[in-house]
C-alpha positions as CSV (number, residue, x, y, z in Angstrom):
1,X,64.7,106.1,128.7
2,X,66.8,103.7,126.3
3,X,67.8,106.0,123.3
4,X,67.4,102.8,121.0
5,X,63.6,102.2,122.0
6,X,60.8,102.4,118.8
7,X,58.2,105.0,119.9
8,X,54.3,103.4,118.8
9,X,52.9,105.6,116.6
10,X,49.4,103.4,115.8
11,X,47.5,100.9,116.9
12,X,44.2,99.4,115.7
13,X,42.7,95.8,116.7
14,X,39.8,94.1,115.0
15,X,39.1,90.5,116.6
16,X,42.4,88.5,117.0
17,X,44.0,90.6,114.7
18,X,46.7,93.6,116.0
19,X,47.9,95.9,113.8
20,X,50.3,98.5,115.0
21,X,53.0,101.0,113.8
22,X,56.1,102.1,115.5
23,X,58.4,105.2,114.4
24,X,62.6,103.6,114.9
25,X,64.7,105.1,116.8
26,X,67.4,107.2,114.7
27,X,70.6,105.0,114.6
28,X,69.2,102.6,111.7
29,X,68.4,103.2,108.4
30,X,64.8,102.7,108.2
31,X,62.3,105.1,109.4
32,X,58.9,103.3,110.4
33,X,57.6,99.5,111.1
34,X,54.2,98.1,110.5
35,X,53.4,95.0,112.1
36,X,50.1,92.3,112.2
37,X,49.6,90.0,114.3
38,X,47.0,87.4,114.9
39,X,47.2,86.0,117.9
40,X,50.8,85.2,118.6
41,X,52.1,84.6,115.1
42,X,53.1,87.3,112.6
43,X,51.2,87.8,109.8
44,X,52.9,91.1,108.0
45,X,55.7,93.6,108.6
46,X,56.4,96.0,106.6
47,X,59.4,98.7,106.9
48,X,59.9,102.5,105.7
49,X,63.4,102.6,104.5
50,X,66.3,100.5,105.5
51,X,67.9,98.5,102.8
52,X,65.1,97.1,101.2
53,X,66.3,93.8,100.3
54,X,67.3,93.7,103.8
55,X,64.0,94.3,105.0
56,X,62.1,92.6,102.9
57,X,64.2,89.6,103.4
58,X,63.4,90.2,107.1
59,X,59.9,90.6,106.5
60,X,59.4,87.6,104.9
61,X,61.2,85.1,107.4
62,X,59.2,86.5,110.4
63,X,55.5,85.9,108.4
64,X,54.0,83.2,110.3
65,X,56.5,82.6,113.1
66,X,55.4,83.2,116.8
67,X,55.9,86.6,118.1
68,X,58.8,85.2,121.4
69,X,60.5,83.2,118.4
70,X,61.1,86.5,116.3
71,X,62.1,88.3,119.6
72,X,63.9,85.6,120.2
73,X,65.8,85.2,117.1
74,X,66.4,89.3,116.5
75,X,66.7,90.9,119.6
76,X,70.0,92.1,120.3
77,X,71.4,92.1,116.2
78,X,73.6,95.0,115.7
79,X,74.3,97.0,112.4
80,X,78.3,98.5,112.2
81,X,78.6,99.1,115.7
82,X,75.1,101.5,116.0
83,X,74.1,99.5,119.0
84,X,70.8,98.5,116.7
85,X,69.8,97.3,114.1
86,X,66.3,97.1,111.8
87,X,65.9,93.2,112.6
88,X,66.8,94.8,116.6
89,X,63.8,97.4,116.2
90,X,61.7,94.5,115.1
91,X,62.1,92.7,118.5
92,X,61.7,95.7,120.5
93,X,58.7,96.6,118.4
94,X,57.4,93.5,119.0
95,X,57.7,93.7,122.6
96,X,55.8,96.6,122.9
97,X,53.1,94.4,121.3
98,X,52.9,92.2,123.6
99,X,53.2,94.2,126.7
């Protein structure tokens, strides 16, 4: 088991919409993620904790971008040497999504 994997908490669908929740792991700052899709584009995330300018800055980039560009563009960001970051939860999050 990878210690820096989110655990999925939630998950609801109507339609073409996703909506799912994932608890992070506990080497970042925030606590939870909530994520809707449609499709593959992002409509919302929202984060529990974490610096929230941060996050919300975060939050606000990935709205409306495609799902593998978000993975694409977060996956592997690193916070002070924790191995992880929130934007790093994100991807993984995400991938879970999509699996």
């Amino acid at each position: 088991m990878d210690i820096y994997e989110v655990t999925k908490i939630g998950e609801s669908a109507e339609g073409n919409v996703r909506r799912a929740s994932f608890q992070t792991c506990g080497y970042v700052c925030s606590m939870q993620i909530d994520i809707e899709t449609e499709g593959d584009v992002i409509c919302e995330v929202k984060y529990t904790g974490g610096c929230h300018g941060n996050t919300q800055g975060i939050a606000a980039l990935c709205a409306g971008m495609k799902v593998d560009e978000a993975i694409a563009r977060l996956e592997g960001i690193d916070c002070k040497g924790r191995g992880t970051s929130c934007p790093d939860q994100l991807a993984r999050a995400l991938k879970q999504m999509t699996l």
